[in-house]
N, C-alpha and C positions, 0 to 999 in steps of 0.2 A: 624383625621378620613380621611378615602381613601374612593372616589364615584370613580368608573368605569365607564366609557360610553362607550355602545355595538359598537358604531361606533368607536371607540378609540381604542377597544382589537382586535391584531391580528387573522386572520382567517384563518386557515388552514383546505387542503383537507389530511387527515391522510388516508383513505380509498376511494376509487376510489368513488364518487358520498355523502361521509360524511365530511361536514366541521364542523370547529369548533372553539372555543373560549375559550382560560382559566382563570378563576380566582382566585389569588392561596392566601392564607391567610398565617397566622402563622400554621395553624392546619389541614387545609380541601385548598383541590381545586374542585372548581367549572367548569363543562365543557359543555358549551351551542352546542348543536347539532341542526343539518340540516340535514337533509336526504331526500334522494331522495326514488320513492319507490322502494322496490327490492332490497334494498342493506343489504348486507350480512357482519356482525360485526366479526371477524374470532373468535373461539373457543379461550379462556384466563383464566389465571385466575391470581389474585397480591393480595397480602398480606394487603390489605385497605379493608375496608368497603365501601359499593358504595349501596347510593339509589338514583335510578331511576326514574324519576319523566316525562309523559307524559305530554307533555304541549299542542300538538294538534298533531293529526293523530294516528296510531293501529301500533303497533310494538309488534311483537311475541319475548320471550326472553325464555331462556332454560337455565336453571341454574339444573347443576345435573343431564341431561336426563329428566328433569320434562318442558316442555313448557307450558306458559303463553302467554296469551294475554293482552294486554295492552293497553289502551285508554283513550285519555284527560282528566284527572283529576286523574288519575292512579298514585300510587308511591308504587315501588319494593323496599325493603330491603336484597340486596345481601351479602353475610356474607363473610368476609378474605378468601382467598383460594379456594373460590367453584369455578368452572370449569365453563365458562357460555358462550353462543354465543345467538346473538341477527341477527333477520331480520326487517325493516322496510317495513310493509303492504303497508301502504300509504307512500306519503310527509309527515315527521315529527318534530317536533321538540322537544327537549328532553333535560331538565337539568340530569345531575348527579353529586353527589357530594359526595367525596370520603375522608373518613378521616383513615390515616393522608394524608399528601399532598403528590401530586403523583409528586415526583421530575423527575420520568422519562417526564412527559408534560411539563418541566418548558422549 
């Protein structure tokens, strides 16, 4: 059995004011977010399933042309393929967790 320790897993700023953290399993990777407010996720979209899970602060997300708001205790189900850009309202922090593993973050 593997325990992770948040202080343990590297952190990285991927987008200018977004840091992050991965934890990557046999099946799913898990990706612990920091955001700053006003930061702007750029338009994507990858072949995994990714739900989003507000853990504290409003972060707008746009999957499809469709925008959502989202807030602490909030969790998004993003589907393979959709096309999605996200902003951070506030300071945020936000799991996702994407299956299968996203070998491009390893």
């Amino acid at each position: 059995m593997k325990v992770w320790e948040s202080a343990e897993i590297e952190r990285r700023e991927l987008i200018p004011g977004g840091h992050v953290s991965f934890v990557h399993t046999e099946s799913m990777t898990l990706a612990y977010w920091d955001f700053d407010p006003d930061v702007l996720v750029p338009e994507h979209g990858h072949p995994h399933e990714q739900v989003t899970n507000v853990i504290e602060g409003v972060f707008d997300m746009t999957i499809e042309g469709e925008t959502i708001r989202l807030e602490a205790g909030s969790a998004l189900v993003i589907p393979p393929d959709a096309v999605h850009y996200g902003r951070s309202v506030t300071k945020c922090r936000i799991l996702d967790v994407f299956h299968p593993v996203r070998e491009d973050y390893r």
